[in-house]
C-alpha positions in Angstrom: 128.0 35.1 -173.6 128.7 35.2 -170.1 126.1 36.6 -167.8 124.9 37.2 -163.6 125.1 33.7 -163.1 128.7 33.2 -163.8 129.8 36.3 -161.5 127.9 34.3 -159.2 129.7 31.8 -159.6 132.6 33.5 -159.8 132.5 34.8 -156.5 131.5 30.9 -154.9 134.7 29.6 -156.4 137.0 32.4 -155.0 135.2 31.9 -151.8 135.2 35.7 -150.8 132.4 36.9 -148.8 129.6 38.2 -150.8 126.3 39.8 -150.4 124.1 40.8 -153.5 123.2 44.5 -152.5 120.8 47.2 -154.1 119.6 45.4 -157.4 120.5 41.2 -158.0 123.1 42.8 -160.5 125.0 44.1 -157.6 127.6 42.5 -154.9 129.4 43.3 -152.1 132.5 41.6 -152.1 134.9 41.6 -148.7 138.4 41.3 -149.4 139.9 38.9 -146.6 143.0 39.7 -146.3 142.4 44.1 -145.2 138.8 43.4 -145.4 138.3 46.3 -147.8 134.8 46.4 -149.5 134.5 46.1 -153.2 131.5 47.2 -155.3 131.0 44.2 -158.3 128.1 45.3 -160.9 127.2 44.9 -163.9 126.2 47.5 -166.3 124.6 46.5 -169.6 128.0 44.2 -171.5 130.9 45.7 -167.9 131.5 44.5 -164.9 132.5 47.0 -163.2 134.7 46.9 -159.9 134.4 49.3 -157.4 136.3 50.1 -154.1 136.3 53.6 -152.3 140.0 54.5 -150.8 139.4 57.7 -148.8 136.9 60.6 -148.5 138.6 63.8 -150.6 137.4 66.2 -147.2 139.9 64.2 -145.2 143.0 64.9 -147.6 145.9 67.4 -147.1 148.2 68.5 -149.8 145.8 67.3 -152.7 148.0 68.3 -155.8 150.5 65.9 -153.9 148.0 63.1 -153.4 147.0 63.3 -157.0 150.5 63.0 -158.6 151.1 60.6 -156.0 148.0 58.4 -157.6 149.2 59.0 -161.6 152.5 57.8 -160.6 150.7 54.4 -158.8 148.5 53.8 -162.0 151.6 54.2 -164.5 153.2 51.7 -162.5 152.1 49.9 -159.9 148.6 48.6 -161.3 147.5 46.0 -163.4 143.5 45.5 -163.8 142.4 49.0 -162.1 143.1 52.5 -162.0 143.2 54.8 -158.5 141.0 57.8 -159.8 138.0 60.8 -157.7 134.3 59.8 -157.9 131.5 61.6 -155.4 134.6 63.5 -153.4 136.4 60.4 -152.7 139.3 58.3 -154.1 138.4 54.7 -155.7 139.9 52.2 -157.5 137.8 50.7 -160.2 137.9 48.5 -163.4 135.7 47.5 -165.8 135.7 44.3 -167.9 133.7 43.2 -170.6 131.0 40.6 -169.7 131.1 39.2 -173.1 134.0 36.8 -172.4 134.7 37.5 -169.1 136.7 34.2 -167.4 137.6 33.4 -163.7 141.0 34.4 -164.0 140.2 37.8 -165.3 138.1 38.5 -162.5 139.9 36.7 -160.1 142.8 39.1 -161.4 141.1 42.5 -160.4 140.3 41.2 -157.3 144.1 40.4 -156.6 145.2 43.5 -158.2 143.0 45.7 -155.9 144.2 43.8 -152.9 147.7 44.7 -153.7 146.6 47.9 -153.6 145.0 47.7 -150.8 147.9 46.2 -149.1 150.7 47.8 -151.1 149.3 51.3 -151.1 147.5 52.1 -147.7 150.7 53.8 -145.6 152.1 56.3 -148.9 148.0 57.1 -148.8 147.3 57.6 -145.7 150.1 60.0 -145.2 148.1 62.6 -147.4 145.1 62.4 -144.5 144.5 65.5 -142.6 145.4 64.9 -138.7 142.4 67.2 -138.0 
């Protein structure tokens, strides 16, 4: 059974910049290459992986923007999902902690920083110039 000590760990070997935030069950991770944040918790047996894309009260053309998003999670990601939580647009995942490994959290990590990357100018064109 895996358990805080081997995200821990997890984030030392990846050797992205981490600070535990809120409760010791909670990390901010810093994705070098955009230097996006990402949320890393765990919640009871998940770890869950959070990153917030854009504030919803910034977005023209929603209905657009939300196709736009189903058509990137049928095929463009792996570990995570684009998806609306607290009037804003996330990615997040969620693994189970039970036999979690490096290379399946290293993969979320690499798989949100495609998105990141991949993602940020068909995105961005749905922002309000206002």
């Amino acid at each position: 059974m895996r358990t805080r000590e081997d995200i821990e760990s997890y984030l030392m070997r990846s050797g992205l910049g981490h600070d535990n935030i809120g409760d010791k069950d909670m990390w901010l991770v810093r994705e070098p290459a955009t230097t996006e944040k990402i949320i890393v918790r765990l919640a009871g047996p998940v770890v869950i992986f959070r990153a917030k894309v854009m504030e919803l009260g910034r977005v023209a053309r929603r209905e657009e923007l939300f196709e736009a998003l189903l058509r990137i999670n049928a095929s463009d990601m792996l570990q995570g999902s684009y998806g609306i939580a607290e009037d804003a647009v996330v990615l997040i995942a969620a693994l189970r902690l039970e036999n979690l490994d490096y290379n399946e959290f290293q993969g979320v990590i690499d798989d949100f920083s495609l998105a990141f990357t991949n993602h940020y100018e068909q995105l961005a064109a749905f922002r309000d110039a206002a």
